[in-house]
PDB file of N, CA, C and O in Angstrom:
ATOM      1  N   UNK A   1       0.850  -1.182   0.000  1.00  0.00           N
ATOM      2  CA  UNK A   1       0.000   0.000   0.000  1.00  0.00           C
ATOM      3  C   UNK A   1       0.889   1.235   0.000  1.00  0.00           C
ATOM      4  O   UNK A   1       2.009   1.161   0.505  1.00  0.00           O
ATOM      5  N   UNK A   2       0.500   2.234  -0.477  1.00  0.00           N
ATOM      6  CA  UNK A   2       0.966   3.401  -0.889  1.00  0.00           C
ATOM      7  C   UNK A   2       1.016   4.156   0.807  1.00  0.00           C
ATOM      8  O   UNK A   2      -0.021   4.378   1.432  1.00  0.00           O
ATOM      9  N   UNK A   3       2.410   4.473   1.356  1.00  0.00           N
ATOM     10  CA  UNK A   3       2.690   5.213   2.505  1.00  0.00           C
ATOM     11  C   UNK A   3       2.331   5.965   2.283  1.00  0.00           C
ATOM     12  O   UNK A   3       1.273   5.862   2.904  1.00  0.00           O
ATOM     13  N   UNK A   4       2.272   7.092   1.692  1.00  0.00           N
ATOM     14  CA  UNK A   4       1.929   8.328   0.909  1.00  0.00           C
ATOM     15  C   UNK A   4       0.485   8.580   1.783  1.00  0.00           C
ATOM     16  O   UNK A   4       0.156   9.484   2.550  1.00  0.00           O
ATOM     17  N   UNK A   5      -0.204   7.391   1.320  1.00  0.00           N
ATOM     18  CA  UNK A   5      -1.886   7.678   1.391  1.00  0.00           C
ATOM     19  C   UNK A   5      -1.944   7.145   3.104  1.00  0.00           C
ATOM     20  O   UNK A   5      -2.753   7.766   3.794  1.00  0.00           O
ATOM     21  N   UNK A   6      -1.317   6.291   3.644  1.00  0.00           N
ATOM     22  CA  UNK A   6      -1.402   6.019   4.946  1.00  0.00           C
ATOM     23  C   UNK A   6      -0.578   6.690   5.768  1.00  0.00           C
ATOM     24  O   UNK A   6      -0.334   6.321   6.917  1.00  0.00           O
ATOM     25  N   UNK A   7      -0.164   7.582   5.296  1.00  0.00           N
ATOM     26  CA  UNK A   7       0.456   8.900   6.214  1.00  0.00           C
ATOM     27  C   UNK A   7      -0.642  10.020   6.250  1.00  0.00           C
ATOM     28  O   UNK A   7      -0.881  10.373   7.405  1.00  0.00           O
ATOM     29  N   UNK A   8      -1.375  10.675   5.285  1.00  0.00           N
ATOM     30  CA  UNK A   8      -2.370  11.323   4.825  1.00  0.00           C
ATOM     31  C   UNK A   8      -3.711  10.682   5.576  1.00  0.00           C
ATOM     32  O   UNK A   8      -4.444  11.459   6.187  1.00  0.00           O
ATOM     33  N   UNK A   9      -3.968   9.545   5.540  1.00  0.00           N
ATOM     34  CA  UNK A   9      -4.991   8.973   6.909  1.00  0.00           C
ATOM     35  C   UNK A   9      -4.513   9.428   8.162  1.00  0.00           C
ATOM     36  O   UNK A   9      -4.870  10.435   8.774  1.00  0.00           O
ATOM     37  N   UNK A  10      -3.649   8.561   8.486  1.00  0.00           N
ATOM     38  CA  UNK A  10      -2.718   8.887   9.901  1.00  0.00           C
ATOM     39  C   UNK A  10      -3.319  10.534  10.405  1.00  0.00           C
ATOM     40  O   UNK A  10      -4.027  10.699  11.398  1.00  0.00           O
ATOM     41  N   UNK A  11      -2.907  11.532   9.580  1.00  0.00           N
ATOM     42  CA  UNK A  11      -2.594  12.750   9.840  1.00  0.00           C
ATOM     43  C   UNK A  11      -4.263  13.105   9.780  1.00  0.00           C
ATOM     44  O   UNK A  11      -4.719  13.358  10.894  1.00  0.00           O
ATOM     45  N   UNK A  12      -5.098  13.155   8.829  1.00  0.00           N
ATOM     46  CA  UNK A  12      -6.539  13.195   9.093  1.00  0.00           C
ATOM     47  C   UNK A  12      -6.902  12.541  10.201  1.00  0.00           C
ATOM     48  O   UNK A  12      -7.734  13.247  10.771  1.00  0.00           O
ATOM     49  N   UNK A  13      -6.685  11.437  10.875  1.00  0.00           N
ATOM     50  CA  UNK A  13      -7.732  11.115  11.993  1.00  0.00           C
ATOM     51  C   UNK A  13      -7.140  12.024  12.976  1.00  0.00           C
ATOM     52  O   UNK A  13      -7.962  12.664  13.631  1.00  0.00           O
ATOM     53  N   UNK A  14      -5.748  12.254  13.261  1.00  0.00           N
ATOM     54  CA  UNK A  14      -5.403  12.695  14.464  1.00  0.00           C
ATOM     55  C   UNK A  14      -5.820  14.055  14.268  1.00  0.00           C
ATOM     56  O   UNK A  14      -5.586  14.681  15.302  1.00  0.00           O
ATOM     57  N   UNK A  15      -6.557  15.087  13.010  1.00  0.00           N
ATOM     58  CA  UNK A  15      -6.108  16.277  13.161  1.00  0.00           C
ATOM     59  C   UNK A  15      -8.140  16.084  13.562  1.00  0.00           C
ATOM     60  O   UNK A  15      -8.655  16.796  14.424  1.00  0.00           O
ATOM     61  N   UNK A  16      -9.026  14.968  12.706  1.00  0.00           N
ATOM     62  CA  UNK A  16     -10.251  14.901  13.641  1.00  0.00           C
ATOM     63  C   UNK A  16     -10.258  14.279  14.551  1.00  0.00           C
ATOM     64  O   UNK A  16     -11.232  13.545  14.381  1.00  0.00           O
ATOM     65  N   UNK A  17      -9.684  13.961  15.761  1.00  0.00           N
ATOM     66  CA  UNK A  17      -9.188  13.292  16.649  1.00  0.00           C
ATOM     67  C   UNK A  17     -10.268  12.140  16.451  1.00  0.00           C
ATOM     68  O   UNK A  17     -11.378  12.301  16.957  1.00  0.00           O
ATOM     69  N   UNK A  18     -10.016  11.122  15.818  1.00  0.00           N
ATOM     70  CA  UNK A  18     -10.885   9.923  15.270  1.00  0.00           C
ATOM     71  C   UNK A  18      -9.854   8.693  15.604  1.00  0.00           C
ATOM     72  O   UNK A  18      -8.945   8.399  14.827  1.00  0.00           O
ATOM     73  N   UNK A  19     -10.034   8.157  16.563  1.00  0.00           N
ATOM     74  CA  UNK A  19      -9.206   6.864  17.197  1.00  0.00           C
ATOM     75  C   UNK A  19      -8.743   5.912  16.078  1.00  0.00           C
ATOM     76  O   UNK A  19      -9.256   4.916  16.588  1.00  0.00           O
ATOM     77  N   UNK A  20      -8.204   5.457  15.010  1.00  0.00           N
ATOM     78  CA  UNK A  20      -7.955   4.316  14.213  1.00  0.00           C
ATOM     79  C   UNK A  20      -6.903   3.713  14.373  1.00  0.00           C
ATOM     80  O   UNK A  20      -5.889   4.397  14.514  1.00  0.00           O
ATOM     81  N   UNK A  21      -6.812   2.474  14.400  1.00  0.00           N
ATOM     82  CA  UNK A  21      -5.690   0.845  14.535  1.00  0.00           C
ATOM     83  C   UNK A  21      -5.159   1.157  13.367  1.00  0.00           C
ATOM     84  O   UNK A  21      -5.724   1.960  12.625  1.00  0.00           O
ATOM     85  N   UNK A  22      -4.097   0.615  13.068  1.00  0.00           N
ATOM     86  CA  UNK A  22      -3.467   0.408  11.884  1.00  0.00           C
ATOM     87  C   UNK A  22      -4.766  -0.681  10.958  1.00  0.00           C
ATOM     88  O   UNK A  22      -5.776  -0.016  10.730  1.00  0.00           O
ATOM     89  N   UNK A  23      -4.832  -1.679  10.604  1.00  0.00           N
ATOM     90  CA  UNK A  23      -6.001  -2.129  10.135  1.00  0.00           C
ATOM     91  C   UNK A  23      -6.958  -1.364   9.781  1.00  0.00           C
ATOM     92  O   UNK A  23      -7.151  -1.626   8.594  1.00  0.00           O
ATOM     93  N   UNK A  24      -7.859  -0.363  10.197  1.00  0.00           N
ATOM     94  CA  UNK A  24      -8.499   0.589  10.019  1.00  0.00           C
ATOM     95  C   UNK A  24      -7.511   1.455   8.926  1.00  0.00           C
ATOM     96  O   UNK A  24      -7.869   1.300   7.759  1.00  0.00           O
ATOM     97  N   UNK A  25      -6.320   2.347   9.118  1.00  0.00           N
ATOM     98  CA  UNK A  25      -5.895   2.975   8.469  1.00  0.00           C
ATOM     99  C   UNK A  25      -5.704   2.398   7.357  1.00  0.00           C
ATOM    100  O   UNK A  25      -5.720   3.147   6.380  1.00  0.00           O
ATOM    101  N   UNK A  26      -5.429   0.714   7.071  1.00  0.00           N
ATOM    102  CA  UNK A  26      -5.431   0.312   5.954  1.00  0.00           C
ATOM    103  C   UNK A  26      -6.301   0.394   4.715  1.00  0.00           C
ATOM    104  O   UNK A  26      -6.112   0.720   3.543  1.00  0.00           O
ATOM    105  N   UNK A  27      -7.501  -0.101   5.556  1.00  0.00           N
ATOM    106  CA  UNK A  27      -8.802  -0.334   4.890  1.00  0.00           C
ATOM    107  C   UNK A  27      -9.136   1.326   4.396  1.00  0.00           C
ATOM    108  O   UNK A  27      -9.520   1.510   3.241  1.00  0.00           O
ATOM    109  N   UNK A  28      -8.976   2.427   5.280  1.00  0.00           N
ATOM    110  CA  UNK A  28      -9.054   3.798   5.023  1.00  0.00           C
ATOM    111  C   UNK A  28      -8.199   4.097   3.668  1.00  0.00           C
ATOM    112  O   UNK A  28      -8.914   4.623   2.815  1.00  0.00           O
ATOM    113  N   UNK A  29      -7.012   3.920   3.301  1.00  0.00           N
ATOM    114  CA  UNK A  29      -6.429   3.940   2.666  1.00  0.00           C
ATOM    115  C   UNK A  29      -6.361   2.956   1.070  1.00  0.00           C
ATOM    116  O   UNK A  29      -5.868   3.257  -0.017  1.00  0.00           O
ATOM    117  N   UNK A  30      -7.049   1.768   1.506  1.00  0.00           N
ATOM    118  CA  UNK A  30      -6.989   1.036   0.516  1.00  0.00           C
ATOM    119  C   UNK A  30      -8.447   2.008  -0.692  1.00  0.00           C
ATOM    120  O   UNK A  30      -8.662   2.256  -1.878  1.00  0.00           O
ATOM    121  N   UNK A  31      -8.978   2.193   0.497  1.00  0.00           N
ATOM    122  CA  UNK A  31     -10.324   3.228  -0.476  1.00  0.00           C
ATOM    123  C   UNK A  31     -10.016   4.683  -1.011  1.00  0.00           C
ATOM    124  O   UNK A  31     -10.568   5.287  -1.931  1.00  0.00           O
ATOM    125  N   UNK A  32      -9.443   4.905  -0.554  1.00  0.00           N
ATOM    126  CA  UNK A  32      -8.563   6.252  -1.038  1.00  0.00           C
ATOM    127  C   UNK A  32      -7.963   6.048  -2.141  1.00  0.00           C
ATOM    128  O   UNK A  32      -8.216   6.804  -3.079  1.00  0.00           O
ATOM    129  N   UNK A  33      -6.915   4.861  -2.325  1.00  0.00           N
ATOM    130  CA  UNK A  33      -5.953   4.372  -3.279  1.00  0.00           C
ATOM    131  C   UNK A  33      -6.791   4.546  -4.607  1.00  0.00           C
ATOM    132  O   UNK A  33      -6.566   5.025  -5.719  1.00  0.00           O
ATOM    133  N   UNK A  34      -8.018   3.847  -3.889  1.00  0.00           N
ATOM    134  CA  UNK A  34      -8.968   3.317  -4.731  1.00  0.00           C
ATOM    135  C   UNK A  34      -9.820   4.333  -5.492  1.00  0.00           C
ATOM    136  O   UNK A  34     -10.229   3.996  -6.603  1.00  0.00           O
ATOM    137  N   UNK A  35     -10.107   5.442  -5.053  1.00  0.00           N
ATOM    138  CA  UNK A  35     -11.249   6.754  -5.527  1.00  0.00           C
ATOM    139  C   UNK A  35     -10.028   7.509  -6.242  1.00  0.00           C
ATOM    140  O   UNK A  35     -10.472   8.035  -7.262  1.00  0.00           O
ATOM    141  N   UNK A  36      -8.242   7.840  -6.049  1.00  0.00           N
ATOM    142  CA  UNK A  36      -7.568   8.451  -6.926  1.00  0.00           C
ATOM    143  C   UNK A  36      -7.247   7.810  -8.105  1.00  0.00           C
ATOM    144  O   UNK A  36      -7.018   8.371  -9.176  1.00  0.00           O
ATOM    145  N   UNK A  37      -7.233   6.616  -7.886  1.00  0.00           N
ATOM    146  CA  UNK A  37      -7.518   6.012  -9.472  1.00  0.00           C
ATOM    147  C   UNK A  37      -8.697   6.500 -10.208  1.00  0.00           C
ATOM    148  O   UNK A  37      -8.826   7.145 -11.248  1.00  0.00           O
ATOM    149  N   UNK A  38      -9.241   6.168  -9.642  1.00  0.00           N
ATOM    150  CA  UNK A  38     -11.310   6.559 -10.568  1.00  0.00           C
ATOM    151  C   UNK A  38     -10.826   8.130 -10.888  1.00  0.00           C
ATOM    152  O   UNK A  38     -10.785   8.622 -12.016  1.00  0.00           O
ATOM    153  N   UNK A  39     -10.508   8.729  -9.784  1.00  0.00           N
ATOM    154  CA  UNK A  39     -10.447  10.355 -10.465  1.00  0.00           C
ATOM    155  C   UNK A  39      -9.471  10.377 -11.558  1.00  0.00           C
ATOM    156  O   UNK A  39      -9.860  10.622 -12.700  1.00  0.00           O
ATOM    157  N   UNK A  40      -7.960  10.091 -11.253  1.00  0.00           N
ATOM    158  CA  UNK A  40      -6.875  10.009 -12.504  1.00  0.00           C
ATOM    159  C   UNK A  40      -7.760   9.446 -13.822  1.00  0.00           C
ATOM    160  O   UNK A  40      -7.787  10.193 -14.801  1.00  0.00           O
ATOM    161  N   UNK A  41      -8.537   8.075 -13.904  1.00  0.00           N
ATOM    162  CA  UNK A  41      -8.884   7.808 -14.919  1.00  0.00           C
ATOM    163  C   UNK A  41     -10.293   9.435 -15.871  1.00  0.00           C
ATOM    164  O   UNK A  41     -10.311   9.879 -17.020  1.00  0.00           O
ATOM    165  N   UNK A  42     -11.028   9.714 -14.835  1.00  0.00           N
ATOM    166  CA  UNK A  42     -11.366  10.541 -15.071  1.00  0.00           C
ATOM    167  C   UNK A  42     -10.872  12.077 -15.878  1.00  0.00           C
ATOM    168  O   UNK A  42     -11.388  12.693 -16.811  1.00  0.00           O
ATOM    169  N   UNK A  43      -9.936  12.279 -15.244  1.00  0.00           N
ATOM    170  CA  UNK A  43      -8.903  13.510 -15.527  1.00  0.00           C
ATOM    171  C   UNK A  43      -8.937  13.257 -16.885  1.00  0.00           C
ATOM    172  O   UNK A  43      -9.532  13.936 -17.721  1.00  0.00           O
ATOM    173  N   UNK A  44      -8.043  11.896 -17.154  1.00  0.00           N
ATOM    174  CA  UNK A  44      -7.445  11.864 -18.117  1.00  0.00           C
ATOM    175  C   UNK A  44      -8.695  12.239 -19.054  1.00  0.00           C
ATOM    176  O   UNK A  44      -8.255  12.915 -19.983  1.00  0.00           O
ATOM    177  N   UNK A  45      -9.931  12.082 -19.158  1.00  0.00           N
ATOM    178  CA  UNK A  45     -10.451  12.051 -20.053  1.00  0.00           C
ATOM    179  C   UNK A  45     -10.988  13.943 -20.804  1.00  0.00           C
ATOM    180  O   UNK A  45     -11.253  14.941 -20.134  1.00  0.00           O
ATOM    181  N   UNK A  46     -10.977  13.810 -22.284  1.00  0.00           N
ATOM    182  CA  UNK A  46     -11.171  15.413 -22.490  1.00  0.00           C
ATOM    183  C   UNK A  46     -12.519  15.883 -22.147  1.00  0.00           C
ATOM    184  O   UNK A  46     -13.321  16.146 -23.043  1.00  0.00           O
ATOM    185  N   UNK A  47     -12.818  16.005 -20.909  1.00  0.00           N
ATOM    186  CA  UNK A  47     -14.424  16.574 -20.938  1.00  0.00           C
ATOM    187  C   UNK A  47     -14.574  18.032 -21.138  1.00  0.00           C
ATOM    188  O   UNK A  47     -13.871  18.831 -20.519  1.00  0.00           O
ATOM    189  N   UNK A  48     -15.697  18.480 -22.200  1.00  0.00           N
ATOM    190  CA  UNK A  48     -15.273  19.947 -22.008  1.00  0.00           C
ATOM    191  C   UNK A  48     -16.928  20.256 -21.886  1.00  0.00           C
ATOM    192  O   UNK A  48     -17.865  19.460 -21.940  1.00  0.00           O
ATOM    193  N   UNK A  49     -16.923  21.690 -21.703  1.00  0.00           N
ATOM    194  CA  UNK A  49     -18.400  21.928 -20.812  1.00  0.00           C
ATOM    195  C   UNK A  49     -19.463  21.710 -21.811  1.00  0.00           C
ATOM    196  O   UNK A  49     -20.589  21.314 -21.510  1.00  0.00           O
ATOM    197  N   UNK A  50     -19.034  22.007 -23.125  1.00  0.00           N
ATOM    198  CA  UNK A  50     -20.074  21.805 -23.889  1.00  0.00           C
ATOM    199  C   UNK A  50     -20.636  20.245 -23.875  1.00  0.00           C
ATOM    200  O   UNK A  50     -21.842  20.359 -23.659  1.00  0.00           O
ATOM    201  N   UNK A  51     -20.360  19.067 -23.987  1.00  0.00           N
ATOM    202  CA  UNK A  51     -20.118  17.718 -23.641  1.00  0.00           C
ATOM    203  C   UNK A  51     -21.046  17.523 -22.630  1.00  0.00           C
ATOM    204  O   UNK A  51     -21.334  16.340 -22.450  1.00  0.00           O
ATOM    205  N   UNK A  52     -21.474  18.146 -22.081  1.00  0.00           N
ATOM    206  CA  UNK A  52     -22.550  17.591 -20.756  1.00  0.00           C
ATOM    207  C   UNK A  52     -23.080  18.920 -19.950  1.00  0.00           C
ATOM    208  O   UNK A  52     -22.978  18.975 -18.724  1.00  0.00           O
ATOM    209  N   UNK A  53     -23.632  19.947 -20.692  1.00  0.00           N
ATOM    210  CA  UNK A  53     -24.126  21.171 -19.694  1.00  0.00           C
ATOM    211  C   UNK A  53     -24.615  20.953 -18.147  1.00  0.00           C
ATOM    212  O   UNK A  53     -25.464  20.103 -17.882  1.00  0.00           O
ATOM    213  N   UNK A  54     -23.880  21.974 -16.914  1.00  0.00           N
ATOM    214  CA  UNK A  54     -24.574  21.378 -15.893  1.00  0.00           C
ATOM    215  C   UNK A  54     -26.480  21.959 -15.836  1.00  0.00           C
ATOM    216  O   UNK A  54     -27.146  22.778 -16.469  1.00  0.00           O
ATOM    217  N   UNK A  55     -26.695  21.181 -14.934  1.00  0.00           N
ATOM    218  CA  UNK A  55     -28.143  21.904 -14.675  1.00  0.00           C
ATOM    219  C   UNK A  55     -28.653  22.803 -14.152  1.00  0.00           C
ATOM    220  O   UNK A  55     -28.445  22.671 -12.946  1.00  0.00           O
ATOM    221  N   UNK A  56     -29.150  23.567 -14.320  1.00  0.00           N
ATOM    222  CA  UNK A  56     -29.687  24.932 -13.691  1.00  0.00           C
ATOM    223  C   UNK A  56     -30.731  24.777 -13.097  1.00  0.00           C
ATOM    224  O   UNK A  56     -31.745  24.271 -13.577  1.00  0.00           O
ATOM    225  N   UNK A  57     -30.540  25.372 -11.524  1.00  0.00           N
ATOM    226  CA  UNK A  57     -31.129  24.798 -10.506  1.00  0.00           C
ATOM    227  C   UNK A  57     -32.556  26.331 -10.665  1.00  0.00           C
ATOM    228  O   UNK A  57     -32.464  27.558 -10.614  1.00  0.00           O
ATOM    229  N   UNK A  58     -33.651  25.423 -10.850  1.00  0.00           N
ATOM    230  CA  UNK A  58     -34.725  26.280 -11.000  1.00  0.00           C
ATOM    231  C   UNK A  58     -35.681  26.178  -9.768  1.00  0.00           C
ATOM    232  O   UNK A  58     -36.390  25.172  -9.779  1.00  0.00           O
ATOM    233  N   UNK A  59     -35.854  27.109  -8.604  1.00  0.00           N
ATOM    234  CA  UNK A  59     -36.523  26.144  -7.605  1.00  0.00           C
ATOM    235  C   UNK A  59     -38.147  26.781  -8.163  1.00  0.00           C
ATOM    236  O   UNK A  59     -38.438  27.816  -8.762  1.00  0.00           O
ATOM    237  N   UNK A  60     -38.837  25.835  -7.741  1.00  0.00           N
ATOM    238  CA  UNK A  60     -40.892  25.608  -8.121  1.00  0.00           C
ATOM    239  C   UNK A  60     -41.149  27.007  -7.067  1.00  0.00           C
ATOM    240  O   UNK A  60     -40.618  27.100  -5.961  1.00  0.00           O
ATOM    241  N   UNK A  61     -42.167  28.155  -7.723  1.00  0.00           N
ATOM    242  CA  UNK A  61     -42.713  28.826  -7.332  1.00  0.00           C
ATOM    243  C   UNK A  61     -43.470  28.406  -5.722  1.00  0.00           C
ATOM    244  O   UNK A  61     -43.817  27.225  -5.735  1.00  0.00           O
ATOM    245  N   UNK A  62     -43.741  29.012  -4.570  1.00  0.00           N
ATOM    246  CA  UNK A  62     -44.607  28.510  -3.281  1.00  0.00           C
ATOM    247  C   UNK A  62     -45.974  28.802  -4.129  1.00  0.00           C
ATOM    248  O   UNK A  62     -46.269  29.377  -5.177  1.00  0.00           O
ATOM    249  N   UNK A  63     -46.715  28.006  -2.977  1.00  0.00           N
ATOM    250  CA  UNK A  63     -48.177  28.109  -3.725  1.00  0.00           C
ATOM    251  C   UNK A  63     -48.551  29.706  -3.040  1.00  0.00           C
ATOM    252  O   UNK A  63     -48.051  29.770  -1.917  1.00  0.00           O
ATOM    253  N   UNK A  64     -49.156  30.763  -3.350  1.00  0.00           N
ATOM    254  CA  UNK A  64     -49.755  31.548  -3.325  1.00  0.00           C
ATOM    255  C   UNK A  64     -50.570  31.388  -1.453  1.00  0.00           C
ATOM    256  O   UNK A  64     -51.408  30.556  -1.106  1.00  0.00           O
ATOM    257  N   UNK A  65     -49.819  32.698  -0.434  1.00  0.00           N
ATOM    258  CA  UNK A  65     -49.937  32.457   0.963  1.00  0.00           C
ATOM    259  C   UNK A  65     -48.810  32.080   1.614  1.00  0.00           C
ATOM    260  O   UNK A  65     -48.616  32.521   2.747  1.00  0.00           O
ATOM    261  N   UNK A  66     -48.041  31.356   1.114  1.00  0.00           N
ATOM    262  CA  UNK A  66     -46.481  30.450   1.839  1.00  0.00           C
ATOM    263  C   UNK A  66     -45.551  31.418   2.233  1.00  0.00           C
ATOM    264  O   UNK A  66     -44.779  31.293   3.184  1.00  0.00           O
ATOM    265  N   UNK A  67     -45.680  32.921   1.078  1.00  0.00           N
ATOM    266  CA  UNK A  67     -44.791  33.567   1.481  1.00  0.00           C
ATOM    267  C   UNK A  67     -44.855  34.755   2.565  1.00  0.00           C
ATOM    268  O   UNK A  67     -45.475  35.671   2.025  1.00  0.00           O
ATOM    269  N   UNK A  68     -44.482  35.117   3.840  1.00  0.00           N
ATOM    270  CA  UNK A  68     -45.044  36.267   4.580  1.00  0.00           C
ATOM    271  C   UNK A  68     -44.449  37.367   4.275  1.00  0.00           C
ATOM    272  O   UNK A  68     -44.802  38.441   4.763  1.00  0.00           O
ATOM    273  N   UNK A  69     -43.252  37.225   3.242  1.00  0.00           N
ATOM    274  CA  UNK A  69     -42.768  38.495   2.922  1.00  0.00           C
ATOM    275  C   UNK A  69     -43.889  39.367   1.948  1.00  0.00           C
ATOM    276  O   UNK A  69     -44.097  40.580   1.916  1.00  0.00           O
ATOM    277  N   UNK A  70     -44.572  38.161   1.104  1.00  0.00           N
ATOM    278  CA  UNK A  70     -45.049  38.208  -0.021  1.00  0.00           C
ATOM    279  C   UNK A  70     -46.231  39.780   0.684  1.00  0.00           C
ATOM    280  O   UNK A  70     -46.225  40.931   0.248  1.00  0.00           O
ATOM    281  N   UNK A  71     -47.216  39.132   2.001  1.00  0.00           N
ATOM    282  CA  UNK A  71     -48.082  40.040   2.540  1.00  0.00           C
ATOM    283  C   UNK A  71     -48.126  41.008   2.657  1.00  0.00           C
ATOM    284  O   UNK A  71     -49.035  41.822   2.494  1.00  0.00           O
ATOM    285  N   UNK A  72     -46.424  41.142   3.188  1.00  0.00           N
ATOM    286  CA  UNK A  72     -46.256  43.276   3.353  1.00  0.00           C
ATOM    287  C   UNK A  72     -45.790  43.522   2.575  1.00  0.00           C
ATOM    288  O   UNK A  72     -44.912  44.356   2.797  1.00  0.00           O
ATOM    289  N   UNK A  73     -45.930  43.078   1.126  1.00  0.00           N
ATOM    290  CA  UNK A  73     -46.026  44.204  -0.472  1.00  0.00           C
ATOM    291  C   UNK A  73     -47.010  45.185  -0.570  1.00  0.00           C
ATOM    292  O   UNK A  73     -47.075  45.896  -1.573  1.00  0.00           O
TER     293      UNK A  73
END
């Protein structure tokens, strides 16, 4: 296993003071190892914004009454 990433655990639990065994730091680390791969493979790929627009967060009108600001207009 990559010291790198089980030094970087190590240093996260103690800085959330979160009790972990070595075993624990492993398993912590083996998933870590594991999600910078998925991202590297990701990276690598050319995504550009046009390729997938994000979504525009539209929130639904309140029904008519919901609002009390709405009253003292």
């Amino acid at each position: 296993m990559n010291s790198e990433i089980q030094d970087y655990v190590r240093a996260t639990a103690r800085f959330l003071a979160l009790p972990l065994d070595e075993a624990q730091v492993e398993r912590v680390a083996v998933h870590l190892a594991r999600t910078r791969s998925m991202v590297a493979a990701l990276q690598a790929e050319p995504l550009h914004a046009e390729i997938e627009p994000a979504e525009v967060f539209c929130p639904a009108p309140f029904p008519p009454g919901d609002d009390p600001d709405a009253a003292a207009e």
